[in-house]
N, C-alpha and C positions, 0 to 999 in steps of 0.2 A: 493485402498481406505482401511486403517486400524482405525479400531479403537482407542480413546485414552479416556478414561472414557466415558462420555458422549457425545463425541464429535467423528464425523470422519474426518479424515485426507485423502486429496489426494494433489499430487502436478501438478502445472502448467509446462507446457514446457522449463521454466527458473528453475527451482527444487525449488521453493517456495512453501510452503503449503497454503493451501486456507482449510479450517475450515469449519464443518456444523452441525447442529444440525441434529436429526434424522426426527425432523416435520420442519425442513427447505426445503423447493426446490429450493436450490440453493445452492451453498458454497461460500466462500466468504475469501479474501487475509488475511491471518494471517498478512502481515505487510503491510504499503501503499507500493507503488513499488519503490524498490529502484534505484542505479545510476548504482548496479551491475547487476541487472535485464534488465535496457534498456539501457545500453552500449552491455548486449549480443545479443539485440533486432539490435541494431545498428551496429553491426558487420557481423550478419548474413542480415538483410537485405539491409545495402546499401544504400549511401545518395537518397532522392528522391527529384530532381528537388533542391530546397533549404533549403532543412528539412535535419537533421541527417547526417549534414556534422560537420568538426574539428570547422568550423569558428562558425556555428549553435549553437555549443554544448559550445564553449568557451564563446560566449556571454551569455549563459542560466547560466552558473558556477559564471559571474559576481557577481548574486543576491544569490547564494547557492553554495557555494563552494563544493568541489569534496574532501573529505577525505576515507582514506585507510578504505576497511570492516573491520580490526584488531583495529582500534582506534574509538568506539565508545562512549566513557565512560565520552569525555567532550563537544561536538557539533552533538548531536546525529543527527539534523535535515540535516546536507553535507551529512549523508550515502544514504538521500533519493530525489528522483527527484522531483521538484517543477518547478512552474511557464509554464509548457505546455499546450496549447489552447486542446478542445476537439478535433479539424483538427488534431493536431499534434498527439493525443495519439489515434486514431484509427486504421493508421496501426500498433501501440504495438497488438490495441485489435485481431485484424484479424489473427498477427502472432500467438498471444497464443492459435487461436483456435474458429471456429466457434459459439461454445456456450458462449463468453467472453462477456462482455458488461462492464458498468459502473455502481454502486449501486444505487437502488433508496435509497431511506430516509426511507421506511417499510423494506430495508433488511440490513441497516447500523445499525439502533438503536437497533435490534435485538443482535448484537455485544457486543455493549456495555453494553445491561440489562446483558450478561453473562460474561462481560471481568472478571470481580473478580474469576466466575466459571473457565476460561480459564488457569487462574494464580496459580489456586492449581491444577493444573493436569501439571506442569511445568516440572517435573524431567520424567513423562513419555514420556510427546512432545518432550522433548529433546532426548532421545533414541530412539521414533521412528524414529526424523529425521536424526540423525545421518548414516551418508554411506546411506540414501537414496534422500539427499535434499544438493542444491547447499551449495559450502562450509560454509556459513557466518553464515548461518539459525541455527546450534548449537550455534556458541557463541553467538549470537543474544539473543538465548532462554535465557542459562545461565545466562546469563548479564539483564534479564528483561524486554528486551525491545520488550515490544511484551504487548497484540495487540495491544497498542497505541492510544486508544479511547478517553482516561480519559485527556491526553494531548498526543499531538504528532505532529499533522499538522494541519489547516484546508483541509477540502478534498473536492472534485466534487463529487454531487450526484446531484438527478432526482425525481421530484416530480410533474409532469407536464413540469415544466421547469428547467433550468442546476440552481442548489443552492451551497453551501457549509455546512460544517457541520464540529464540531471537536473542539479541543481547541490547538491551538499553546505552543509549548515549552515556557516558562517563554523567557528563553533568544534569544530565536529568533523574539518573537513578543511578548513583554510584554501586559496581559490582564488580565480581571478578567471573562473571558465568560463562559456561562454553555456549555459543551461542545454538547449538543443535542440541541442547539436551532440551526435551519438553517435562513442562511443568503442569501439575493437574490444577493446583488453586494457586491466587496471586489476593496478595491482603487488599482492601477496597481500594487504598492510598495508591496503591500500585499500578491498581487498572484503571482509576481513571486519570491519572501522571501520564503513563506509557505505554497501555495497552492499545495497540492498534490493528489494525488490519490489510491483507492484502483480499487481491480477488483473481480468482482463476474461471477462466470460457472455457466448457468441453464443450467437442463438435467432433464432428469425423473427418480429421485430420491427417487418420492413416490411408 
């Protein structure tokens, strides 16, 4: 864990950083998870039963195409995985680690009140992760696109029951949503286009 102004830094077993305040308990995914993230997930663990196979993963690409981590700058939404059931994204959570879970809606919005905060501390987050976070995570940074609250996806969170939360890219899902209002259903087309996911580590922090 290092510090980055007001913010500490560790990374996830895929070299992602996951983000926390100092009176947070818990940290929480600097980006939703990408296709670089659970293609490693994928590799290392191994189709199961009819999950996380080529034929699996080609029909999920249908709805979100699969583009290079190097070419971010005009379909930002294909760097990142959508349209997976909560069944599906549990063994992700298990591999990353027994403290892993899925965000509630009290540790998502927290995110967002400080993404502005996030975005002027940009040139140091980017040097700390440099040589210590999977390759993409610098130019990622560089390039802005980070943390993705303000627009980026709708995502899976938890507030009693499974919701969503976020505001979709302009050109992937045209809207005019606030991006903190949560939603209880999303039509299929929707969830597997733009629905994605972040991941939050509890631990004892305080």
């Amino acid at each position: 864990m290092t510090k980055c102004g007001d913010f500490i830094i560790e990374f996830d077993r895929t070299g992602f950083p996951l983000i926390r305040k100092s009176d947070w308990n818990y940290a929480i995914s600097l980006f939703p998870i990408s296709k670089y993230q659970f293609e490693l997930f994928m590799i290392d663990n191994g189709p199961s039963e009819k999950l996380y196979t080529n034929e699996w993963y080609k029909k999920l690409l249908k709805f979100n195409q699969r583009t290079s981590w190097k070419r971010f700058e005009e379909k930002e939404w294909e760097l990142f995985i959508t349209g997976i059931s909560v069944n599906e994204i549990n063994p992700f959570l298990r591999y990353l680690g027994r403290n892993f879970r899925l965000p509630q809606v009290s540790e998502w919005k927290p995110l967002f009140t400080v993404s502005d905060e996030i975005l002027r501390v940009k040139q140091t987050l980017r040097e700390l992760c440099k040589g210590n976070s999977a390759t993409p995570v610098s130019l990622w940074i560089e390039g802005g696109l980070f943390p993705l609250v303000r627009e980026g996806l709708l995502e899976i969170v938890y507030n009693n029951n499974q919701q969503y939360i976020g505001k979709p890219w302009q050109g992937l899902w045209p809207n005019t949503w606030n991006p903190e209002t949560t939603r209880n259903k999303v039509s299929p087309e929707l969830f597997q286009k733009a629905v994605g996911f972040r991941v939050v580590k509890t631990a004892d922090y305080r």
